[in-house]
C-alpha positions in Angstrom: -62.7 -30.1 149.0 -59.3 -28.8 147.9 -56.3 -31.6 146.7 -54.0 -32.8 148.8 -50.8 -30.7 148.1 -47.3 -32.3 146.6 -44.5 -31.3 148.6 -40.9 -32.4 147.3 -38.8 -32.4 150.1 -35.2 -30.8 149.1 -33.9 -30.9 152.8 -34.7 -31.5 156.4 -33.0 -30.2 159.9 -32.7 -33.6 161.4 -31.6 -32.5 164.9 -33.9 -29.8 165.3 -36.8 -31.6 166.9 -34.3 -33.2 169.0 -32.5 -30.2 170.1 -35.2 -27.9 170.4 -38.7 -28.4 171.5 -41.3 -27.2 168.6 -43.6 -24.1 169.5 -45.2 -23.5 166.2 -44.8 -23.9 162.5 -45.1 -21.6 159.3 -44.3 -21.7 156.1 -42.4 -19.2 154.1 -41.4 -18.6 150.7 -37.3 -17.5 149.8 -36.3 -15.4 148.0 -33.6 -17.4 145.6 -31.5 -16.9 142.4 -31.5 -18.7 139.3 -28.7 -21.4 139.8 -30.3 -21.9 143.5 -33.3 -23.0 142.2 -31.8 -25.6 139.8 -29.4 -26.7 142.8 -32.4 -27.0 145.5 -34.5 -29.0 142.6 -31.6 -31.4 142.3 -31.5 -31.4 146.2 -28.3 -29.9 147.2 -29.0 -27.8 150.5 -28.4 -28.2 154.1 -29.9 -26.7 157.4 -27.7 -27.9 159.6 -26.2 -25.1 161.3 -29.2 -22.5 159.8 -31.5 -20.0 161.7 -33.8 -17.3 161.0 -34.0 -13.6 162.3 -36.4 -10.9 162.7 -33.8 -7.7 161.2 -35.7 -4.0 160.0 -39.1 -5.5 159.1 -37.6 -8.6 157.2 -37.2 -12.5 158.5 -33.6 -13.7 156.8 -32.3 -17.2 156.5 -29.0 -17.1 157.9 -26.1 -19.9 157.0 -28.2 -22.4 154.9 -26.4 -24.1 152.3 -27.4 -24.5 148.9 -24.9 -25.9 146.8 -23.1 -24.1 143.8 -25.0 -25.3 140.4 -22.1 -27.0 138.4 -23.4 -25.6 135.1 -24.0 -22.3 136.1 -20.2 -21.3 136.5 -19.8 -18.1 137.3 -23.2 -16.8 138.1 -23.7 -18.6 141.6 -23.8 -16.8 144.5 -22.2 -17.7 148.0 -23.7 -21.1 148.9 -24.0 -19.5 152.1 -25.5 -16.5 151.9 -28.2 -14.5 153.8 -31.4 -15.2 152.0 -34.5 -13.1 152.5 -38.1 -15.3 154.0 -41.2 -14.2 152.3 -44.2 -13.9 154.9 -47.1 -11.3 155.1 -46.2 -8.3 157.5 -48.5 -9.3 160.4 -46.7 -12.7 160.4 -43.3 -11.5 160.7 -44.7 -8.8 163.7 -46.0 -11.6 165.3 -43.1 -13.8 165.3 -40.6 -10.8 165.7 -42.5 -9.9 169.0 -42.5 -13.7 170.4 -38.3 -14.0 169.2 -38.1 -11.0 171.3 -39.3 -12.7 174.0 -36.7 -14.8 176.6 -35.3 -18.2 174.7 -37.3 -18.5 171.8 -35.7 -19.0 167.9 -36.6 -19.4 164.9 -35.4 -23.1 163.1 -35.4 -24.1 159.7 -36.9 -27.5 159.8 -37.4 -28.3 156.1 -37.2 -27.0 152.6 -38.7 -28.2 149.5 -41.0 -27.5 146.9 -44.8 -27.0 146.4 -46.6 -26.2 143.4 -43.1 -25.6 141.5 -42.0 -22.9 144.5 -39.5 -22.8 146.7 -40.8 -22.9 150.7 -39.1 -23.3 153.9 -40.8 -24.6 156.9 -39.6 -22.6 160.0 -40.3 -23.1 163.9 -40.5 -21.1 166.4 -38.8 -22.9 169.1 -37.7 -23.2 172.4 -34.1 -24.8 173.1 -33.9 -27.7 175.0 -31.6 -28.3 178.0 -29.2 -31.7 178.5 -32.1 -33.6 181.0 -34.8 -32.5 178.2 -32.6 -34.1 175.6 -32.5 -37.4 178.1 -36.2 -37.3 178.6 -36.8 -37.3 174.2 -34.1 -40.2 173.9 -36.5 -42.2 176.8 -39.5 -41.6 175.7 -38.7 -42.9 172.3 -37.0 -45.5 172.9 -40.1 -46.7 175.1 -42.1 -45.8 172.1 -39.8 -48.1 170.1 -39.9 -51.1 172.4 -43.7 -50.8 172.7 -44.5 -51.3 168.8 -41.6 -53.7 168.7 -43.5 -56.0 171.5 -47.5 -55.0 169.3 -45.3 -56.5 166.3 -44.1 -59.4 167.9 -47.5 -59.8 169.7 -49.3 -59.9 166.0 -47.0 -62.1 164.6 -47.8 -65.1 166.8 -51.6 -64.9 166.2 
């Protein structure tokens, strides 16, 4: 039976699940420099505007920011540079074929670290309209009311 896996989570897309609706997940390495690695280890990155595409064969990271490493002056690269996805070939022809299709993207919706390498968790999604939006903000906040009233219900016994 194989351990359970550490993951060290560096940073997450927090409005992607809201804003989009989650197809599928897959994991993929990056391809990073030096000083990117010692920033992501001491957690400086952000998705918040990032997004993947499918370009010549290749999935790329577009506008993620990974901070500049203070002690690495002059050898850090544009914080927000294009950075290259590693996933097997088939992988990247799968999801290139299903981008290609009408509305879907590919989101960033976490990076961090497992077994001392650098992996991004991307989604293939499906953006959400305004009422969609409305219908996730109900249904959790009816979610949220009913474990407030099971918590409240436990208490008095």
């Amino acid at each position: 039976m194989p351990e359970a896996v550490e993951r060290k989570l560096v940073a997450t897309h927090r409005k992607a699940r809201f804003e989009y609706e989650i197809l599928e997940k897959v994991e993929a390495g990056i391809a990073l420099l030096g000083p990117e690695v010692k920033s992501l280890r001491a957690g400086n990155a952000s998705l918040a505007d990032a997004y993947a595409v499918v370009r010549r064969g290749e999935v790329v990271l577009v506008n993620a920011h990974i901070s500049p490493y203070a002690q690495a002056s002059r050898e850090n690269p544009d914080p927000r540079r294009e950075r290259k996805l590693l996933l097997h070939r088939s992988e990247i022809a799968r999801l290139g074929a299903k981008v290609a299709e009408r509305g879907l993207t590919l989101v960033p919706l976490s990076i961090y670290f497992r077994d001392g390498r650098a992996k991004v968790e991307l989604a293939l999604a499906r953006g959400r309209r305004r009422h969609d939006k409305r219908d996730a903000i109900r249904e959790r906040e009816q979610e949220r009311e009913v474990r407030r009233a099971v918590r409240v219900r436990s208490r008095r016994t």
